[in-house]
RODO-2510 file (C-alpha; in nm, 4 decimals, decimal comma):
residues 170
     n   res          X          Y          Z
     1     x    -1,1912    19,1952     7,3256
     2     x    -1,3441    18,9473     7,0376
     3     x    -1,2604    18,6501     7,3134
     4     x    -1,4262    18,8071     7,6289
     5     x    -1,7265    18,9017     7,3715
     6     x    -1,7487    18,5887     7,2058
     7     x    -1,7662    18,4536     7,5643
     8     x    -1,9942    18,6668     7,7633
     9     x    -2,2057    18,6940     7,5179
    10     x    -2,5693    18,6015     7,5881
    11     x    -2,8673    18,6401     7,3356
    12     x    -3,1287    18,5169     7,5687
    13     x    -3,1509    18,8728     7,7151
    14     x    -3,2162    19,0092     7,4094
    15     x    -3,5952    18,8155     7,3528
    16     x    -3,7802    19,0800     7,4926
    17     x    -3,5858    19,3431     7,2505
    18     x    -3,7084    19,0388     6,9624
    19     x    -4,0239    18,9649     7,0257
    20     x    -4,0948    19,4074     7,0633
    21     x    -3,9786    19,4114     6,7528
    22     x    -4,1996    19,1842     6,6329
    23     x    -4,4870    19,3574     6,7848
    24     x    -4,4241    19,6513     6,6518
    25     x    -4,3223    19,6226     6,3187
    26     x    -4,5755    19,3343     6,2399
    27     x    -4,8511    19,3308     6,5284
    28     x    -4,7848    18,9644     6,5858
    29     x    -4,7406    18,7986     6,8775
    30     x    -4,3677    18,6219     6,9169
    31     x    -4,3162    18,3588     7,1866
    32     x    -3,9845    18,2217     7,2824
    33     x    -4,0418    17,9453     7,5275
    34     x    -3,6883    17,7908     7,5093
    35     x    -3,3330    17,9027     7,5406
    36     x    -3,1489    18,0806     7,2056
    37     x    -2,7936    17,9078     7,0909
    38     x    -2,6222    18,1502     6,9339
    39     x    -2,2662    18,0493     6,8192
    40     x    -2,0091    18,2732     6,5921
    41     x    -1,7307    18,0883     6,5321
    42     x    -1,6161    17,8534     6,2630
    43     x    -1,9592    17,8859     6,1468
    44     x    -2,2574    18,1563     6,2457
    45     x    -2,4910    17,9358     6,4104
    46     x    -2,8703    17,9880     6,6236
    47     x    -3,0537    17,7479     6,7547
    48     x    -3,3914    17,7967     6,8537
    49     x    -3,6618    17,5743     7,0654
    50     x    -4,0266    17,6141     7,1417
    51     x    -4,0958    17,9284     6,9028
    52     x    -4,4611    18,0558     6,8373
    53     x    -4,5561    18,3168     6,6187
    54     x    -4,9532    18,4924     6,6068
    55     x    -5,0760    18,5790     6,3667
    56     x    -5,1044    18,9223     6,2180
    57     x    -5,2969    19,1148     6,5167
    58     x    -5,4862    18,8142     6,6482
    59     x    -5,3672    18,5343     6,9292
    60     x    -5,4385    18,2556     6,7154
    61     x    -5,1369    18,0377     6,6187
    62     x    -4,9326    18,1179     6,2609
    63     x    -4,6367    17,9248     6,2545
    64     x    -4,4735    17,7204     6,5875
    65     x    -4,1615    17,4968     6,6181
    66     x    -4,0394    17,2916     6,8484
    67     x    -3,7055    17,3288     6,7225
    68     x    -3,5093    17,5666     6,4361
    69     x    -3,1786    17,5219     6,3730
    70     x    -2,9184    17,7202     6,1220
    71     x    -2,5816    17,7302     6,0012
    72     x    -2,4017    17,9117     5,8081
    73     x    -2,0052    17,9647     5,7319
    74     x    -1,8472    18,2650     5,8629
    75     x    -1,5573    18,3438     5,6357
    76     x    -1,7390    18,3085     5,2858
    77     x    -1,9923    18,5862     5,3896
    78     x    -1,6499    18,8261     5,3185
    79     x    -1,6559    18,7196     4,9613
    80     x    -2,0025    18,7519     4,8613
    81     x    -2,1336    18,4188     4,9226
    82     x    -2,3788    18,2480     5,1461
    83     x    -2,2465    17,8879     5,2339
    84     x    -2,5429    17,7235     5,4465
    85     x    -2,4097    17,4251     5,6539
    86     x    -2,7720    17,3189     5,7608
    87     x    -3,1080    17,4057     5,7948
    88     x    -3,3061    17,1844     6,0495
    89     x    -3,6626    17,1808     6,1783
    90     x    -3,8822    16,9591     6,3688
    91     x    -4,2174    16,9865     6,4810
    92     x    -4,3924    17,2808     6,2461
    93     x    -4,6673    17,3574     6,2135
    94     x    -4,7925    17,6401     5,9613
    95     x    -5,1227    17,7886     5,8922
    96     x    -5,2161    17,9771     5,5643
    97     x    -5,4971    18,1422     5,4964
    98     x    -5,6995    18,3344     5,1978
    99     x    -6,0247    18,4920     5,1669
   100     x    -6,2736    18,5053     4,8651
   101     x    -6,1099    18,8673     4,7669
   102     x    -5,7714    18,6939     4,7772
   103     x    -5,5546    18,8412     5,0914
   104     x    -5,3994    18,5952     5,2827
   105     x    -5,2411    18,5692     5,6341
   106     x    -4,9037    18,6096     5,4985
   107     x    -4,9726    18,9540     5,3305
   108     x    -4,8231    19,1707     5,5860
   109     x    -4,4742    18,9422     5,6278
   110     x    -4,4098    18,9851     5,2149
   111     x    -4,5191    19,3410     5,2111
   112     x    -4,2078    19,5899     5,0657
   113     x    -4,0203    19,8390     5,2876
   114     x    -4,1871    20,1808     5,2515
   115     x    -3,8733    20,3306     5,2241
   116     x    -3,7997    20,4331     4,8324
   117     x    -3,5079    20,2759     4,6482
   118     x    -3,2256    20,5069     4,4778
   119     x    -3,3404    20,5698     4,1530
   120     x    -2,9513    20,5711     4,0363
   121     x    -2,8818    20,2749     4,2436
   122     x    -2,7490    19,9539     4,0042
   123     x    -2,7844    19,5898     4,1386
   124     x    -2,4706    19,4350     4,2298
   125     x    -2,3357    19,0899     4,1487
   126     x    -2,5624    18,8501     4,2966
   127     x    -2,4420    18,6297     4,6218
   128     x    -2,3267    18,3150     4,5650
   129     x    -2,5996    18,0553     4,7345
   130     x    -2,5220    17,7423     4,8555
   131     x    -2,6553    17,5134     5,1217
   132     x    -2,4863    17,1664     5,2810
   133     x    -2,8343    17,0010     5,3571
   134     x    -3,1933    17,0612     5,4693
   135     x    -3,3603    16,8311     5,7309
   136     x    -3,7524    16,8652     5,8117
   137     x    -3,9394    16,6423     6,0364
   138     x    -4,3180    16,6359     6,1455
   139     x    -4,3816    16,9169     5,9433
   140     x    -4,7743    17,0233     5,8907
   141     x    -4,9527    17,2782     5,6377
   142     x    -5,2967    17,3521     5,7237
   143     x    -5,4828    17,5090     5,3987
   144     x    -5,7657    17,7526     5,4005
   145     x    -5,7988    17,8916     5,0483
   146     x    -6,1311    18,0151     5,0293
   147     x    -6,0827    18,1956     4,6923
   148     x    -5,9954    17,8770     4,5479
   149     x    -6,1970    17,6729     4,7272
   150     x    -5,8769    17,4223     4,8650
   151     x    -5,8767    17,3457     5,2089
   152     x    -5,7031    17,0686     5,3805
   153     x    -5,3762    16,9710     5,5639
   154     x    -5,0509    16,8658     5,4037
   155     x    -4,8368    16,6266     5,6491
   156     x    -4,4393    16,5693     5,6042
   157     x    -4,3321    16,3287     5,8525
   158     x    -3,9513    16,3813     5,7122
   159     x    -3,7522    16,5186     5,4521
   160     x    -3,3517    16,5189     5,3842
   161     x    -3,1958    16,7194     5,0752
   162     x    -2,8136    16,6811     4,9623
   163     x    -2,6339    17,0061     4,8393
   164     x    -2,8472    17,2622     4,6813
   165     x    -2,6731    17,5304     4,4530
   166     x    -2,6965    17,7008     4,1221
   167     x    -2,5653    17,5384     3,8755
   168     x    -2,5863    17,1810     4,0497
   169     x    -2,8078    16,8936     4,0275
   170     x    -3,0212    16,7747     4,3194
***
């Protein structure tokens, strides 16, 4: 049953289920212009091309990327612990803006569920973090801080990390 899911399995018909979402829970527009790879086995890995996202209930252009790319181990996420194999991006482009009273574009994305914690509820251990490598390319920050006064574009034509985890030095 795993095999004939595994292979039959196709999460290009799920977009328009995605990109609802989206619209509902965020009122932002979500455009998926290329195909999703979605892979599950040695490693959980999606791939994603031509991505767009609005911003928050206006057409105008948030975040885009020509290409997103993630991996991460399978078998580790049983024992607590997040084991990225690689994080890749290339062409992104990000907006972010803030008006004089200080709220900013991203406001409504790092907002807090409205649904009330367990009062009785302890934290458990924390998950193990680790990730293999990060590689940007063409990577562009346009700045509109109007409460303090910074505007301006930041530019990353590349970037390639080694290993990041706690504990280790990068």
């Amino acid at each position: 049953v795993v095999a004939y899911l595994l292979a039959t399995f196709d999460p290009n018909r799920y977009k328009d289920v995605l990109i609802d979402k989206v619209r509902t829970d965020y009122q932002r527009t979500l455009v998926l212009q290329g195909p999703i790879s979605l892979g599950l086995w040695p490693s959980l890995h999606v791939k994603l091309s031509q991505v767009r996202l609005s911003e928050h209930q206006r057409e105008q252009a948030f975040a885009s990327a020509e290409g997103l790319e993630l991996s991460v181990q399978a078998l580790p996420l049983l024992q607590r612990q997040l084991r990225v194999n690689r994080v890749q991006a290339h062409g992104v482009s990000l907006r972010y803006a803030r008006d004089a009273q200080g709220r900013s574009n991203i406001d409504d994305l790092l907002k807090p569920d409205d649904e009330p914690q367990p009062e009785d509820d302890q934290p458990g251990e924390p998950v193990a973090f680790e990730v293999a490598g990060i590689a940007l390319k063409d990577v562009a920050l346009d700045v509109d801080d109007r409460k303090t006064g910074v505007q301006g574009k930041v530019v990353l034509q590349s970037f390639d990390s080694g290993r990041l985890a706690d504990g280790l030095q990068t």
